[in-house]
C-alpha positions in Angstrom: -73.8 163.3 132.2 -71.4 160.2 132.6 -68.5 162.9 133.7 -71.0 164.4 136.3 -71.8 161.3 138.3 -68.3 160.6 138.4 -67.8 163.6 139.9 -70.5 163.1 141.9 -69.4 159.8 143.2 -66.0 160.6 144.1 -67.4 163.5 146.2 -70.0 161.1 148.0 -66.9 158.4 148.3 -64.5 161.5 150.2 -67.4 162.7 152.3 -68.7 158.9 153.7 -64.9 158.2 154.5 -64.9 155.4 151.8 -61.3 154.9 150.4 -59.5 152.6 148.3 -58.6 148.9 149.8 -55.6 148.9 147.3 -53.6 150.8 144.5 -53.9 147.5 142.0 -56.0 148.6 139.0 -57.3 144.6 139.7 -58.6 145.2 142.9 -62.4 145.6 143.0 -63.6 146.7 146.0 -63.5 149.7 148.5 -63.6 149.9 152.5 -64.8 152.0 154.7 -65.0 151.8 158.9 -68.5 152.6 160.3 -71.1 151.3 162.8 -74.0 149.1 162.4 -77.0 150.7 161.9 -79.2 147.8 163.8 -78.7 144.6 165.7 -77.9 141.6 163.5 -78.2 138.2 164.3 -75.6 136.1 162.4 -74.4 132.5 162.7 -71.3 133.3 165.1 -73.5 135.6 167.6 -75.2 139.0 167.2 -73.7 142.4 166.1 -75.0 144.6 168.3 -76.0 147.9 166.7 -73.4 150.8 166.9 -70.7 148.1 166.7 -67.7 148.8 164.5 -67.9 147.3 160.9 -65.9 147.2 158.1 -68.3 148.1 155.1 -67.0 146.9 151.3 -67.8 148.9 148.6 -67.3 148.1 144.3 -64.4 150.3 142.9 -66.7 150.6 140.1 -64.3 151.8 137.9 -62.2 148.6 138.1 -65.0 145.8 137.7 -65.0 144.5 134.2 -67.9 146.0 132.4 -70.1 143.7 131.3 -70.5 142.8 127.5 -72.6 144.6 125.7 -74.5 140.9 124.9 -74.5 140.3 128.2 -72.8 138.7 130.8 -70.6 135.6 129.6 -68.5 132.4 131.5 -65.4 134.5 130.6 -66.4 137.6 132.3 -67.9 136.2 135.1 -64.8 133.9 135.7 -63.0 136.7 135.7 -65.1 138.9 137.8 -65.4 136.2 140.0 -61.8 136.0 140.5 -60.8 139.6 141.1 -64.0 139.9 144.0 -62.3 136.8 145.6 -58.6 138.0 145.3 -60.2 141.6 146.8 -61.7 139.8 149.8 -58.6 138.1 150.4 -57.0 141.8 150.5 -59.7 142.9 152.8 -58.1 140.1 155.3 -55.2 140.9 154.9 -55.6 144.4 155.9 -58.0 143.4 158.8 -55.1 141.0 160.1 -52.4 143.8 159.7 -54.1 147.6 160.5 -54.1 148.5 163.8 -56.9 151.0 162.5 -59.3 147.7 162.0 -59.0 146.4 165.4 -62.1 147.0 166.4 -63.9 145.9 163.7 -66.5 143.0 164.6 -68.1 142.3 161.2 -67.7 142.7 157.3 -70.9 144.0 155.5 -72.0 145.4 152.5 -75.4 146.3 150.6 -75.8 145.3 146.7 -78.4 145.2 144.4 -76.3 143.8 141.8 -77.3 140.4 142.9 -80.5 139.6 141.0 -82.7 136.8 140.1 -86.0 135.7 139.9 -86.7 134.0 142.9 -84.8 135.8 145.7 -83.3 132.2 146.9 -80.4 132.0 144.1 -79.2 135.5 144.9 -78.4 134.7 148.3 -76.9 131.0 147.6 -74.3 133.2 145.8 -73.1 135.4 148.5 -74.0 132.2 150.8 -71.4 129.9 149.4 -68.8 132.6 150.3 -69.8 132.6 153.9 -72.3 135.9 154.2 -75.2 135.8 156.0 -78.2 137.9 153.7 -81.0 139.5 154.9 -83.2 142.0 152.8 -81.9 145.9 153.4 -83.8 148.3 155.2 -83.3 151.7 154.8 -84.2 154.2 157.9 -86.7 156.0 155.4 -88.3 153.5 153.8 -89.0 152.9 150.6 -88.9 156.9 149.6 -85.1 156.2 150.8 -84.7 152.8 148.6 -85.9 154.6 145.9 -83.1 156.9 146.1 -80.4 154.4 146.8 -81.2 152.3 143.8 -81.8 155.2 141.5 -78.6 156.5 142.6 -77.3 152.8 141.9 -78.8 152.5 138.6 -77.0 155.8 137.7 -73.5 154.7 138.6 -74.5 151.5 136.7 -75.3 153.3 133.5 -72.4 155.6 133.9 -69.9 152.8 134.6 -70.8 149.4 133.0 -74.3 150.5 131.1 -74.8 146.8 129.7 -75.0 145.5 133.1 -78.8 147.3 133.4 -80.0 144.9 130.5 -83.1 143.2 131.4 -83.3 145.2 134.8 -85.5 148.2 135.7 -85.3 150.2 138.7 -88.4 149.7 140.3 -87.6 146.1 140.1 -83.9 146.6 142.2 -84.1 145.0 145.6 -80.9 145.9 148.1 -79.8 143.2 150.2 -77.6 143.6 153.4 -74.6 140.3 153.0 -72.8 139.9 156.7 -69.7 138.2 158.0 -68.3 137.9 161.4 -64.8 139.5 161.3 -63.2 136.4 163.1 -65.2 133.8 160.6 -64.1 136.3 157.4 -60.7 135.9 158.5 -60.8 132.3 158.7 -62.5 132.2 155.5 -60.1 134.6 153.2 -57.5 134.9 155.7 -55.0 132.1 154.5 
């Protein structure tokens, strides 16, 4: 079953143009060029919708899975450090790609942010300079169900100890947002 959502997420990752942000086995994230589904309202000015973006996606295969007791200092230091050191690499190749110039924003969607309270979840992404606002899928929540049971799978299949404690209905997506021109002065150097 493991072997077929790999399969089946490589094939999702060729058809929505998503593509690797760097050969490094340390790098943890993926990019892809698209447009912005809606008007968003961040710090800098809005994006309007349709704008170019630059969307980041895990490499789930390079994350450190987490422990089977759980996430610990050690592998969240670590993690911690090869998400930074991949955002850097994002900058870099929004600096140097003439591909990229269009781009306006950085975004993403997650659900692997999670707490109790909704507040500490976006302090997190926060402190590194994204603006978070709840997701909102065009269908609803028939279409969040299918996200996050599609997220839960590649969970299970690539770091199963990471879906202790957590349950699907429970998953909540959030949208995290970053002007490209305050991105680049924030991971840029």
């Amino acid at each position: 079953m493991r072997r077929l959502i790999r399969s089946f997420d490589a094939f999702l990752r060729r058809r929505l143009g998503i593509v690797d942000l760097s050969s490094d086995p340390a790098c943890i994230l993926r990019i892809r060029v698209t447009r912005a589904a809606h008007t968003v309202s961040l710090p800098d000015g809005p994006i309007p919708s349709g704008a170019p973006v630059l969307e980041i996606h895990l490499r789930n295969e390079s994350v450190p899975p987490v422990p089977p007791a759980g996430p610990d200092l050690a592998w969240a230091g670590r993690t911690q450090r090869m998400f930074l050191a991949s955002l850097r690499e994002v900058a870099r190749r929004l600096r140097e790609d003439p591909g990229l110039a269009a781009v306006q924003a950085v975004s993403g969607a997650t659900v692997l942010i999670q707490s109790t309270d909704g507040l500490e979840r976006n302090r997190l992404m926060q402190r590194l300079g994204f603006t978070v606002f709840p997701a909102c899928n065009p269908l609803g929540r028939f279409g969040c169900f299918w996200e996050n049971a599609y997220t839960w799978a590649v969970m299970w299949t690539f770091s199963p100890a990471s879906l202790r404690d957590r349950r699907l209905r429970d998953m909540r997506r959030d949208e995290f947002w970053m002007t490209r021109s305050r991105f680049l002065e924030r991971f840029g150097r």
